[in-house]
C-alpha positions in Angstrom: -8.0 -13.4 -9.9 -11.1 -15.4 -9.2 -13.0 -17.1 -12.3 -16.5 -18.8 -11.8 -15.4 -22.2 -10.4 -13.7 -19.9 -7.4 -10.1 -21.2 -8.2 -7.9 -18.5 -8.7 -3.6 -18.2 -8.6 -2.0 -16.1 -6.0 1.7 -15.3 -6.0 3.7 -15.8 -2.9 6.9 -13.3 -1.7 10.2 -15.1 -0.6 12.8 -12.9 0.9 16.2 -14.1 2.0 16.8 -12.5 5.1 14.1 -11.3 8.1 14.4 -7.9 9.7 13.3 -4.5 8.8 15.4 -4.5 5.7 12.5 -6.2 3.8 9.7 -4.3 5.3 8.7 -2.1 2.3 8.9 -4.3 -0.3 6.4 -6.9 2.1 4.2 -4.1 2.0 3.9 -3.8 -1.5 3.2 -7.2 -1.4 0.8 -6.9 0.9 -0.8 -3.6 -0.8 -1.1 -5.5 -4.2 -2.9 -8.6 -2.6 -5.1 -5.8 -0.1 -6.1 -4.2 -4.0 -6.7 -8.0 -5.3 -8.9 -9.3 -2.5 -10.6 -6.1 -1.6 -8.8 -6.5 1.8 -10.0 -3.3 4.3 -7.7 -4.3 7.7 -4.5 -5.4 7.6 -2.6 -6.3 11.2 1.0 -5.4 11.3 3.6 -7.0 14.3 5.9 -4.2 15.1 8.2 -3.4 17.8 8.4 0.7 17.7 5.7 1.0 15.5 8.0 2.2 12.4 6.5 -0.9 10.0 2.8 0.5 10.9 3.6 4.4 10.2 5.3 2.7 7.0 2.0 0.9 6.1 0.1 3.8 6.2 2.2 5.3 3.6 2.1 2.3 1.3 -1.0 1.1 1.8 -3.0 4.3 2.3 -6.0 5.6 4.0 -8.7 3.0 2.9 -6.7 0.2 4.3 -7.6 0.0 8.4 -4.2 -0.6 10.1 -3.9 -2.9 13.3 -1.0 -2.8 15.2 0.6 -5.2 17.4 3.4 -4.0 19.6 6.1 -7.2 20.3 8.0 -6.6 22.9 12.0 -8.4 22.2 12.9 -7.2 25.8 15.3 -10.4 26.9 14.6 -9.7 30.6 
């Protein structure tokens, strides 16, 4: 929350393990600070687009959703 010298706290998520496991709750994060910060896009790295269709849900339809594909492919 911003006061009138512009310093404000901010809390920061920490999750133990990466992968999609943590995806929903990072988007809750995500939608809380979007709320805080009046924050209109939001870019989301995905590999089969599953995160962004789960963005959409969470973060509804006032939030502008970027996607990035990332392709993993070894080859």
């Amino acid at each position: 929350m911003k006061t009138p010298d512009q310093y404000y706290e901010a809390s920061t998520c920490y999750f133990s393990k990466p992968g999609s496991s943590a995806t929903e709750r990072v988007l809750e994060c995500v939608n809380k600070r979007t709320k805080e910060l009046n924050i209109k896009d939001v870019l989301i790295a995905s590999v089969t687009g599953a995160s962004a269709l789960k963005a959409r849900e969470i973060l509804g339809p006032d939030v502008r959703i970027i996607m990035f594909q990332l392709n993993l492919d070894k080859n």
